[in-house]
N, C-alpha and C positions, 0 to 999 in steps of 0.2 A: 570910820567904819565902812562909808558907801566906797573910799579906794581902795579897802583891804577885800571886800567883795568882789570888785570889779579885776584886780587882780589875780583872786584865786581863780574866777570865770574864766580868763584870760591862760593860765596854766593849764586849767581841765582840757578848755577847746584845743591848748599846743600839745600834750599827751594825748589827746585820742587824737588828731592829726598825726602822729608820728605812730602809734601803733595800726590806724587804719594804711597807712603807706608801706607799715613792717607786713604788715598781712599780704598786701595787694602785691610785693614782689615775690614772695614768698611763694603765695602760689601761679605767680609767673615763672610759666619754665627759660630758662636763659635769656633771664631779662637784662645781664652783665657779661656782654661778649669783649674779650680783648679786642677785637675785628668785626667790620664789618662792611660790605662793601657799598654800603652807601660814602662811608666814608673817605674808602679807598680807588674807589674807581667814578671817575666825570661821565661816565656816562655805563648803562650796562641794557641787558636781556634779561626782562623779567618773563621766567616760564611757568607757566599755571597748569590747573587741572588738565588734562588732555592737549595740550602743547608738543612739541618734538626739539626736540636738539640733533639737529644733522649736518649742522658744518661748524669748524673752530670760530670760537669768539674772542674778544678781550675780556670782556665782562659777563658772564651769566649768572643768575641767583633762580633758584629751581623754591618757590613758594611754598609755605606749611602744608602740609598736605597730600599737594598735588600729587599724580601720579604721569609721569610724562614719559615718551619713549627715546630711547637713544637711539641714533641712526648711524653707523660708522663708528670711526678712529677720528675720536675729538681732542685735540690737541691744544693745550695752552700754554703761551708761551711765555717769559719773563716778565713779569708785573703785572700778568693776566691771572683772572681770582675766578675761581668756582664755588659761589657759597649756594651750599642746601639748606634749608629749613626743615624742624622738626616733621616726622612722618610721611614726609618724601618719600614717594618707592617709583625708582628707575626703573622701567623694563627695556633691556637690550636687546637689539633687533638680530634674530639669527639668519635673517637671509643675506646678510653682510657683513663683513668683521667688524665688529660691535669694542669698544671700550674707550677708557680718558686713558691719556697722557698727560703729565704736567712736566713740560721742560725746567730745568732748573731755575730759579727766581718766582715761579709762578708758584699760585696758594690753590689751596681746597678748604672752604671753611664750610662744616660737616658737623651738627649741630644738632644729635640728637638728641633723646632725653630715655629714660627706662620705660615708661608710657606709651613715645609714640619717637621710637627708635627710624633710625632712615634705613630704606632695605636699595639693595641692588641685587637682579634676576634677572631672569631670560625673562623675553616674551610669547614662550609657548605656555600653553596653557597648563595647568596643574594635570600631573599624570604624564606630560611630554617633555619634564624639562631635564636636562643631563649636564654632570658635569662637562664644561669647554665650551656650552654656548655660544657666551660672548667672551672675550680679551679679559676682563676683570680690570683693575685700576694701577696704573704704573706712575709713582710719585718721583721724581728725577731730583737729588738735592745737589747743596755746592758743601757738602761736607769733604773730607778726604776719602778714596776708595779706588777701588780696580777698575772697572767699570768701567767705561765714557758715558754707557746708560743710554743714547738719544742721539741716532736714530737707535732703533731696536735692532737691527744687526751691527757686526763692525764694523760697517762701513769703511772710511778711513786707515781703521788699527790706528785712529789716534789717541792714545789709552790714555796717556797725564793722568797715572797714578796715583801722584800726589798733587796735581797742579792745583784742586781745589782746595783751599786751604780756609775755611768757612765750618769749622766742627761744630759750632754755635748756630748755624744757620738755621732757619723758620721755613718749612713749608708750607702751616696751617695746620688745621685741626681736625681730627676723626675722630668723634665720641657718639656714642650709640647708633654705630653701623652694622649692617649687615652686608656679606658678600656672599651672593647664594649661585651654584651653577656657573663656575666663570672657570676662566685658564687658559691656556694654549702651550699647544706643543711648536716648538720652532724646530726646523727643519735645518739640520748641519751638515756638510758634502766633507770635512776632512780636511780642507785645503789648507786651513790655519789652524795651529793648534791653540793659542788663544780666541780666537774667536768661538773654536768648538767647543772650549771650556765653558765662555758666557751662553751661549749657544744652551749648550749641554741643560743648562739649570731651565730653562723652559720660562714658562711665566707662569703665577701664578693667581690666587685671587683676588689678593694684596701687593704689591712691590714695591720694598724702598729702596731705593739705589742712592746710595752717598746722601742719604736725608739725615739731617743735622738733630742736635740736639735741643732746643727751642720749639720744632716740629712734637704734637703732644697726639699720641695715639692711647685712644683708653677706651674698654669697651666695643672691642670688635669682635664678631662674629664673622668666623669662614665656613662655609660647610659646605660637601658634595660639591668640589673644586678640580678643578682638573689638572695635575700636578699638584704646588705646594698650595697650602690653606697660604700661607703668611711667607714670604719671602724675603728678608732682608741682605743686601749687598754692600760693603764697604758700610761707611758713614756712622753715626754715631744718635743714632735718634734710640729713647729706652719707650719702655710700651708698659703697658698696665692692664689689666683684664681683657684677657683674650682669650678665646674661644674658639678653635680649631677640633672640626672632628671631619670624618669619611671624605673625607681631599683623597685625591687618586694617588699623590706620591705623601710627600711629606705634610704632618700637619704645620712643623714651624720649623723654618728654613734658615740660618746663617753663614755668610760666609763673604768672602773678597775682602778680608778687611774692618768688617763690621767689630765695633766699640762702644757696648751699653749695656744698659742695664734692661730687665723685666723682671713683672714681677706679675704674681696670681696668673698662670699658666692652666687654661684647662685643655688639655692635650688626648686627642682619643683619634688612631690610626685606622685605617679599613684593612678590612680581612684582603689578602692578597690573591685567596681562592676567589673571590665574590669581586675584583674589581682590579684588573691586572694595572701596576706599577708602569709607568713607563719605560720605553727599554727592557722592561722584567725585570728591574731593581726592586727595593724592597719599601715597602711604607713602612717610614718610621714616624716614630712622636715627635723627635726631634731629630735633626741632623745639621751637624755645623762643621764645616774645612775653608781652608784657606784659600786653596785654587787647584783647578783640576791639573796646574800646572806648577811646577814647583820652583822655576825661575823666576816665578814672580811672588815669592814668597818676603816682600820688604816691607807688608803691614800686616801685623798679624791681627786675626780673627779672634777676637775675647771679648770675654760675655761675663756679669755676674747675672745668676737667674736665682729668684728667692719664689718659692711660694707656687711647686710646679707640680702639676698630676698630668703624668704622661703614660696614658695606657694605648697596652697593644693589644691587636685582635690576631694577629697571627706569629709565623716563628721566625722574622725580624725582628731584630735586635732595635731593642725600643729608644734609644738613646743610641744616634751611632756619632761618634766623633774624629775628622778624618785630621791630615797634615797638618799642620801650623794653626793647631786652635789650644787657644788658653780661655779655661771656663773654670768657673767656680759654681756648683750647685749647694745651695742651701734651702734646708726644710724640702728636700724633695721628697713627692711618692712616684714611685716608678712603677708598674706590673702587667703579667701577662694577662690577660681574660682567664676566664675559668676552664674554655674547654682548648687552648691553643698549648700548641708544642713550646717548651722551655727553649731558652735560648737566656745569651746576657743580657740584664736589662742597660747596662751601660757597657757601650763596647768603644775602647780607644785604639785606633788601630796604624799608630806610627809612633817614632820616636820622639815628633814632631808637636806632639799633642801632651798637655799639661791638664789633668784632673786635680778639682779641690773639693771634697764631696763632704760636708759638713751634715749633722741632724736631720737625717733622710733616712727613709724605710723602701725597702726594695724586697716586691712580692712575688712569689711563681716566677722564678726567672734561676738561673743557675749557678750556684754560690761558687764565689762572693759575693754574687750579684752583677759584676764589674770583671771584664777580660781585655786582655791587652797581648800584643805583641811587641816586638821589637824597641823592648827597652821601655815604653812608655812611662813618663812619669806620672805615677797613681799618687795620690794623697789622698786617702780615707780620713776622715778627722774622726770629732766623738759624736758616739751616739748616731753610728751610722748601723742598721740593723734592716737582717736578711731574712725572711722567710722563703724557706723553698716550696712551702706547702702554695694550697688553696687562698687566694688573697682571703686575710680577712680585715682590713681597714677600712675597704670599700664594702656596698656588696655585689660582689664577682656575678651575682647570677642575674644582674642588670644589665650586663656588659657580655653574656655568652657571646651573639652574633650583631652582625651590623644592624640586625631588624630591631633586636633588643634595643641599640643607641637610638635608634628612629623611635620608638614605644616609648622608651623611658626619659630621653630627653637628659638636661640637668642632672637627675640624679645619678647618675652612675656615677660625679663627682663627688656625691656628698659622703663622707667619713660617717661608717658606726658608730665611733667614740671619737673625739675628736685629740689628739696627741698632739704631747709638747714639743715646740720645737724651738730654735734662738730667734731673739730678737732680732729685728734686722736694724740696722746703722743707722742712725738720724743724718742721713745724706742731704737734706732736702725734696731724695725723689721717693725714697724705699717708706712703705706704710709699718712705722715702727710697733705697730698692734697686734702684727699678723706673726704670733710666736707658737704658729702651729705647724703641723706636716701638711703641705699638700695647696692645694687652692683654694680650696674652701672653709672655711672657718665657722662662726657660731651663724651665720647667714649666707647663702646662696645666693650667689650676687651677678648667679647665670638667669637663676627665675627670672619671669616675663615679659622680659625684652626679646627673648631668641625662639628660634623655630627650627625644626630639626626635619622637613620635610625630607620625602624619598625621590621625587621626582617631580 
């Protein structure tokens, strides 16, 4: 009797040991990092509250918390890690060109939570801060792409197209970021017409250039960016809730090559009266091509995108898709604001370009909703449906002006009724739950991580 006691004592104490330890991870935020650079680096720079980062390391890890400044173009280079801790917020110095680079081989492990999300800004004060500040963040992989990517202009013209040959490659990791106030415009003379193609596309507030797929991007916010909110080049990395609004040119950017997937897109363009395009091109939601050049047309630019709300505030064409891009949209919502001129909400405009437009609703935009020239191949699948009227999926009168996006935040995503749309694939990366229109579904998964400031 006293060892059948003494054993069940012995049971009670190893159950509450094991649900006291299920608790205490539980509510430990990212207490299971695949990475981390204690692990990975013999030695590193640890930067705390009020600390600066102003010349390249091998090692840096930026503390919970903290808030430090960035001084310059911080460069890291193969086997050199940049890890941030939770609620981290970077300010970039504007009295000098301000942003990271990560040369190919190097990581960023970026480690936020919905709570206490990592921000990156200017360091002007609230009320002074403008899209282009600082540089934003230029991630450089060893996937396959156009690119050379690093240094930032052509330098060389040593292109090696395909010399990288690494589509599985690891960059690291970005999950609950913010990029606020960032971009740059680069500066082209003509002299090369490849260079003025890479040239051309600018930077923007995010950059992947030939980043692999292994590289895990989920939960990013871009907002009031100068140029693209999101910029992807060549490579093969797919991405996962993102959030792109009032970027000067595009909010989500593909092309050189780029091979992947995304999915939950919340996509919201600037009025182009309120915030001129660069160039005086047009802000779109999305835009993906191949090359501003067509001899280099030997990897093409394809995309599956599932789960995408791409609105426009003006009479650009909200979805523009240029040469040598094969995409497939599924469950999309596409449309114009309430009070902006029609136009198509999906515009293919080469022969060169392959549309696959599955279970998608396209509003206020000019039916069929979808214009094309020069032969392009269109595939409408089922249950693709066009209103020309007044959007009513959203509500439209969240989304009149860019002040409205500033006021309302999140919502201008959210669906009245929420519409059926297909399943997506049990790929291992696509979220097989989400068999609705649009990005957002029975939860708002933009709530209280992001901020939608004006300046």
């Amino acid at each position: 009797m006293r060892k059948i006691k003494c054993t069940f004592f012995v049971i009670i104490i190893f159950i509450f040991a094991v649900l006291s330890c299920d608790k205490k991870n539980k509510n430990k935020e990212n207490s299971n990092h695949p990475y981390d650079i204690v692990n990975m680096c013999n030695s590193y720079i640890e930067l705390k509250d009020g600390d600066s980062l102003h010349f390249s390391q091998t090692c840096v890890k930026i503390t919970q918390n903290a808030t430090i400044r960035l001084i310059g173009l911080i460069e890291f280079d193969n086997n050199h890690i940049l890890q941030i801790e939770k609620g981290a917020t970077i300010l970039a110095a504007t009295s000098i060109d301000s942003g990271i680079a990560l040369r190919p081989g190097a990581k960023i492990l970026a480690y936020g939570t919905r709570k206490h999300p990592i921000t990156f800004t200017s360091d002007q004060p609230v009320g002074n801060k403008q899209p282009g500040d600082w540089g934003g963040i230029k991630i450089h992989g060893k996937a396959k792409g156009f690119t050379e990517g690093f240094p930032e202009g052509c330098g060389k013209r040593s292109i090696n197209r395909n010399f990288r040959a690494n589509d599985s490659d690891n960059s690291g990791i970005l999950q609950y970021v913010r990029i606020l106030f960032a971009g740059k415009e680069v500066v082209y003379d003509g002299s090369d017409p490849y260079c003025d193609a890479i040239n051309l596309s600018g930077h923007g507030g995010l950059n992947l250039n030939n980043v692999g797929s292994q590289t895990v991007i989920e939960h990013i916010q871009l907002h009031n960016n100068y140029w693209d909110g999101i910029a992807i080049r060549g490579g093969t990395v797919n991405l996962k809730y993102i959030v792109s609004t009032l970027n000067v040119d595009d909010a989500f950017h593909a092309s050189f090559g780029w091979r992947g997937k995304a999915q939950f897109l919340a996509l919201a363009s600037a009025e182009s009266t309120n915030t001129k395009s660069p160039l005086g091109s047009c802000n779109h939601a999305i835009e993906m091509y191949h090359s501003h050049v067509d001899s280099y047309l030997d990897l093409q630019t394809s995309g599956s995108l599932y789960n995408v709300t791409a609105l426009t505030g003006n009479n650009c064409k909200s979805i523009r898709l240029r040469a040598g891009v094969s995409v497939e949209f599924k469950n999309l919502y596409s449309a114009f604001s309430n009070n902006s001129d029609k136009a198509p909400c999906i515009y293919t405009e080469s022969s060169l370009t392959e549309l696959q437009l599955d279970n998608s609703l396209l509003e206020n935009c000019i039916n069929p909703g979808y214009n094309t020239i020069n032969e392009s191949n269109v595939i409408s699948g089922l249950d693709v449906q066009v209103n020309e009227g007044i959007p009513e999926y959203i509500n439209s009168l969240l989304y009149s002006s860019r002040d409205d996006l500033l006021f309302n935040g999140s919502k201008i995503f959210e669906p009245k009724i929420l519409q059926q749309g297909l399943t997506p694939p049990n790929d291992g990366f696509l979220d097989t739950s989400a068999n609705h229109i649009g990005a957002i579904g029975e939860e708002n998964w933009i709530t209280d991580w992001t901020i939608f400031p004006g300046n």
